[in-house]
N, C-alpha and C positions, 0 to 999 in steps of 0.2 A: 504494500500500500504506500502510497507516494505523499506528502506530507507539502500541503503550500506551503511555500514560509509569508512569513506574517511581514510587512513592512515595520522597519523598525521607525520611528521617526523622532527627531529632535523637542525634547519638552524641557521647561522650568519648574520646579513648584511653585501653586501660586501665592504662597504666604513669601518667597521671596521677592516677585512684581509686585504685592501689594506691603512688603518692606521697602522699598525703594520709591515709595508714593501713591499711593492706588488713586484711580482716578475712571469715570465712564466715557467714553466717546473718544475724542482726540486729544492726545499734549503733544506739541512739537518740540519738547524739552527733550533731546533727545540723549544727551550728553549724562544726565540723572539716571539713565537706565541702562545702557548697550553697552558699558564697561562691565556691568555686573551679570547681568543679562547673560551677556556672550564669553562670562568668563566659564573655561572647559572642563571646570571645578564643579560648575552648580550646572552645567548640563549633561539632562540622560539621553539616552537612546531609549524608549519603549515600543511595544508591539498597541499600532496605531488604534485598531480595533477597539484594544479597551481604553486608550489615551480619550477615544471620542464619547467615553465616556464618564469621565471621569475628571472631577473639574477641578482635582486638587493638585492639578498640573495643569499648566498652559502652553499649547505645543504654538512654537515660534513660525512664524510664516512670513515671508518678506510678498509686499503687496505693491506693484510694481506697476504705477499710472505714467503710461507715455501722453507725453503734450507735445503741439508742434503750436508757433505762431507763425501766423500767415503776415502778406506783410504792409498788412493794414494794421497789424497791432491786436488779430481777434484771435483767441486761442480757440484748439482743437485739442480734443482727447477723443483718443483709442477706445471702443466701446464693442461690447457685443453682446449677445444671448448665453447663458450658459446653456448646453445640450445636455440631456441626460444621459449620456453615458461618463459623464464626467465623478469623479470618485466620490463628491460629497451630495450625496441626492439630496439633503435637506437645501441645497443650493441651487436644485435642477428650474431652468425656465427663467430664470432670475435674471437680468442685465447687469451688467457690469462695468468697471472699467479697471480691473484690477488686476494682474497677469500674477500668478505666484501661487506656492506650492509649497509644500513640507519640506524640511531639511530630514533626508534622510540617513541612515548610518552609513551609504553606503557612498555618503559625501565626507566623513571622519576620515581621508584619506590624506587629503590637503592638510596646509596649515590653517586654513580658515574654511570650517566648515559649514558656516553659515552664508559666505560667499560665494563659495563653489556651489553651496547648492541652491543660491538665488540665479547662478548662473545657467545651470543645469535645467529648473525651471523654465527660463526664460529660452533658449535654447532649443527646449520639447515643446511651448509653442506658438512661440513665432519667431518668424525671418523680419529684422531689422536692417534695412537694405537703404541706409545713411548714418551721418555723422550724429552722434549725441554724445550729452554730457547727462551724469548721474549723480542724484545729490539725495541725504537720505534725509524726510519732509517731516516725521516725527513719529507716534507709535500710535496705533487704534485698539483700542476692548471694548468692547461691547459686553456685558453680562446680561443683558436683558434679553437675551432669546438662549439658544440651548448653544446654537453652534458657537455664538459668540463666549461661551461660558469657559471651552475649552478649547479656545484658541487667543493670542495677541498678535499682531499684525504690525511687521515693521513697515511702514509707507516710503518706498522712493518714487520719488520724480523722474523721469527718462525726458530728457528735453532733446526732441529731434527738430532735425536740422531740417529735413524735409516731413511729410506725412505720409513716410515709406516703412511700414510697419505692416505685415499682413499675417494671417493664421496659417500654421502647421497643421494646429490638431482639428479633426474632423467635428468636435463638441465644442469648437469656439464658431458658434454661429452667428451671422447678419454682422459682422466684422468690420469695423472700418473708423475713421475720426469724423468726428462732429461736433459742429462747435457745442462751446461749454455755456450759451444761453437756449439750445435745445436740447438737449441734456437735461438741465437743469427743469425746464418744462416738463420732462415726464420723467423727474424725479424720484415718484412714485412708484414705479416699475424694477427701479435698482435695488439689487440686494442691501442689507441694510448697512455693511462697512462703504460700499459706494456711498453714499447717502452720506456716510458720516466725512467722507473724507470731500465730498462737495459742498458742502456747505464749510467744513474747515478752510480749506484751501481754493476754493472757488468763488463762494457765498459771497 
């Protein structure tokens, strides 16, 4: 008999993010938290399964919003459908504008595992096919729904140069940038860390 293995994936406890300042929705203090955070002392590797269950860990996720400005001065963000075949169903249908994905153990290989596997992510899916710069925008928790309970969301900005940004994966559906005053209009639609990170840094 053949035995799946389990995804292991990168978590914190959460009485250490909430040692280091607890807070709901967004802080861009980002400096308060990503020393401690990503020190390789207070990160585990768990079998993801039960991590998504279990909220006395917070599995770390880098949440990665591409913006292009045009050159009138009106920004555009990368947006799309989530599909359901995508691994977090509680997310399936949902819009988005946030590209990113579990660190997983099989990114411990590097010396920064939380960057190889924001890379890695980004990598499986989408082709960035111009120049950007990467700056990291601040942290998002949510606790007030289930998924948000056992995950934190590091936010960077992808500032491209062009609006040359397209989907790999077959579950990033209706794909594409648009500006951030129609967006904002059916705000409503977006998962709910979208939502939190557009009115942060948009609003």
């Amino acid at each position: 008999m053949s035995t799946v293995q389990v995804e292991q994936v990168m978590v914190i406890p959460t009485e250490l993010f909430r040692s280091c300042g607890y807070f709901q929705g967004f802080c861009k203090d980002t400096e308060a938290y990503l020393g401690k955070l990503l020190d390789p002392t207070q990160t585990k590797y768990l079998p993801r399964d039960k991590m998504e269950q279990d909220p006395s860990y917070k599995q770390l996720i880098p949440y990665c919003i591409f913006q292009y400005t045009d050159s009138q001065g009106g920004v555009h963000l990368f947006q799309y459908t989530r599909g359901k075949g995508q691994g977090e169903a509680r997310l399936h249908s949902k819009r988005s504008i946030g590209i990113g994905g579990h660190i997983s153990s099989l990114d411990a290989t590097e010396s920064s595992p939380y960057q190889e596997g924001m890379r890695r992510e980004l990598d499986e899916e989408v082709s960035i096919d111009c120049e950007y710069s990467q700056s990291c925008a601040g942290l998002l928790n949510d606790d007030e729904n289930e998924v948000g309970r056992v995950h934190l969301g590091v936010v960077h900005l992808i500032d491209c140069h062009q609006p040359s940004v397209t989907a790999k994966e077959s579950e990033i559906v209706d794909s594409g940038f648009q500006p951030v005053a129609e967006i904002m209009a059916e705000i409503e639609h977006y998962e709910t860390w979208s939502q939190i990170c557009l009115k942060a840094l948009f609003g």
